[in-house]
MARTI-435535 format. One line per 3 residues: their letters; for each residue x, y, z of C-alpha. Coordinates in Angstrom, 3 decimals, m for minus. Layout:
REM residues N
A = X:Y:Z | ...
This chain:
REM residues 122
XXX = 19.113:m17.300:m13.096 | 19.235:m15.920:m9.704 | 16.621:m17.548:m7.133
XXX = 15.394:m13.708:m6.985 | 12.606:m12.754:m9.024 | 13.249:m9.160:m10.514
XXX = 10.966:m6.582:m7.948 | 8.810:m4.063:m9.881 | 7.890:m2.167:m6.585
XXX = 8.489:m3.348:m2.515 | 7.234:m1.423:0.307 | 9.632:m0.373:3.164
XXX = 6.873:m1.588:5.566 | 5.026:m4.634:6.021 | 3.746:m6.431:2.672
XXX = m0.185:m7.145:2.235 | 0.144:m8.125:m0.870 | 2.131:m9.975:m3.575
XXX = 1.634:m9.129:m7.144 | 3.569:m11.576:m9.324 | 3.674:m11.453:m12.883
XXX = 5.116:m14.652:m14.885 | 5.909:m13.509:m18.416 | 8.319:m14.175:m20.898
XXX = 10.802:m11.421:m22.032 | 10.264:m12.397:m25.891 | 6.815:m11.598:m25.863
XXX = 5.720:m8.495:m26.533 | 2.366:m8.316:m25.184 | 4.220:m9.209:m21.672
XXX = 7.126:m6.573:m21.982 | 4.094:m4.415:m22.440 | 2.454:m4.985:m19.253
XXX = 5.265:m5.201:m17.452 | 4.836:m0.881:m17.718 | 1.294:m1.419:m16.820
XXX = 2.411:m3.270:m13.752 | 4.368:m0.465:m12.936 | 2.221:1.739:m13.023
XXX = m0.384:0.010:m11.392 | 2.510:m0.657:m8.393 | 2.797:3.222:m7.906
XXX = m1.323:2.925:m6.436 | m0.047:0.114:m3.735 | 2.124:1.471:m1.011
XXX = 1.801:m1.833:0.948 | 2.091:m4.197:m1.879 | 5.000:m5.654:m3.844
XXX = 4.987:m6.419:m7.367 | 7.374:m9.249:m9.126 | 8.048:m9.732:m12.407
XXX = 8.707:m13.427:m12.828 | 10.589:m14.752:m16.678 | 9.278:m18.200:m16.910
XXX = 12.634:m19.085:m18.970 | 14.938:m16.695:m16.934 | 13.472:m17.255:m13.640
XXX = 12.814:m20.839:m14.530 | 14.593:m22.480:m11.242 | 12.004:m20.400:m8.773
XXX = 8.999:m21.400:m11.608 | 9.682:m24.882:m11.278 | 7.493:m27.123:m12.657
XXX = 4.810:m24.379:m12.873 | 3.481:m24.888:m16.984 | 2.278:m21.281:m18.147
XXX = 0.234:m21.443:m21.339 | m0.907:m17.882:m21.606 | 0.288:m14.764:m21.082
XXX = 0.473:m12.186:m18.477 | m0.334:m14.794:m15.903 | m0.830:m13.463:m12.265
XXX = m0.454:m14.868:m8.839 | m1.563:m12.791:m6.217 | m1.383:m13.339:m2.539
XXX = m2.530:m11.300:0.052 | m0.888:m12.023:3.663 | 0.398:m15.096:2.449
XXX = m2.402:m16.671:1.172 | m2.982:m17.219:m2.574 | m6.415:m14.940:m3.897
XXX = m5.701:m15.457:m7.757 | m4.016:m17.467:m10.002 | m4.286:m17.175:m13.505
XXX = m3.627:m15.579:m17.150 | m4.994:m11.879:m17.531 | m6.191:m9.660:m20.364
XXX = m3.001:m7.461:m20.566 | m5.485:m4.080:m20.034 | m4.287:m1.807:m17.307
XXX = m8.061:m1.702:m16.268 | m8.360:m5.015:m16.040 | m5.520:m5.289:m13.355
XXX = m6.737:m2.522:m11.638 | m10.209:m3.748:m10.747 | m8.333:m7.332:m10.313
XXX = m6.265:m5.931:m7.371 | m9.298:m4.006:m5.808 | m11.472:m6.794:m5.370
XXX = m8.691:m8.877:m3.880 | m8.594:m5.696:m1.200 | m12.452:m6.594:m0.390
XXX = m12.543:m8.165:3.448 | m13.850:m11.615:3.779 | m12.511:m13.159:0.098
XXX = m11.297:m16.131:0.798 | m8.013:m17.783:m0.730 | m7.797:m19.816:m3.748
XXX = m7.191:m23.652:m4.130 | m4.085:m24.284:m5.898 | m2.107:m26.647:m6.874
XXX = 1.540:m27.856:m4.724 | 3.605:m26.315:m7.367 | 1.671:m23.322:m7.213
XXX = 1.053:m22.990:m3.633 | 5.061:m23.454:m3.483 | 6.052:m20.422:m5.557
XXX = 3.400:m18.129:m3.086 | 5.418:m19.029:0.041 | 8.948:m18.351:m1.606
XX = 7.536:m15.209:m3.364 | 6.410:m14.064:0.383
């Protein structure tokens, strides 16, 4: 494993917002989003989307236990809005991602492990 995370979609400009995706390549539910992530990544033009393998990736996941899958972690400028597993609907990410564009929401509590994986992923 490389210590870079395989990019969906990056902006040439400045980031808002990090979409990260921790999956596992043999499931198929998550090699099925990963195409809804995609998709959804064409509607951001100043957000970047990752697509994190907990097994192949597993030197940036760390210590970072995933039970369920798709599981998201979103930041947005740096700070983490959402962390968590996700029904794999491309609806469902959709209205995800615009009410983490709504001014005022506040970041997240998370844990060290998690709150270490946002600042590499950014």
């Amino acid at each position: 494993m490389s210590d870079s995370p395989d990019l969906v979609h990056r902006p040439a400009g400045t980031v808002r917002m990090v979409v990260s995706c921790l999956c596992a390549d043999w499931c198929g539910t998550c090699r099925d989003y990963r195409d809804v992530l995609a998709g959804e990544a064409s509607r951001h033009s100043d957000s970047a989307f990752v697509w994190l393998d907990v097994e192949d990736d597993a030197d940036l996941v760390g210590d970072l236990d995933v039970e369920t899958f798709p599981t998201l972690l979103v930041t947005v400028k740096g700070q983490p809005r959402f962390f968590g597993p996700v029904l794999p609907g491309e609806e469902t990410l959709r209205r995800l991602l615009r009410a983490l564009h709504e001014p005022g929401r506040p970041p997240v509590q998370v844990d060290a492990v998690v709150a270490s994986l946002a600042a590499h992923l950014n």
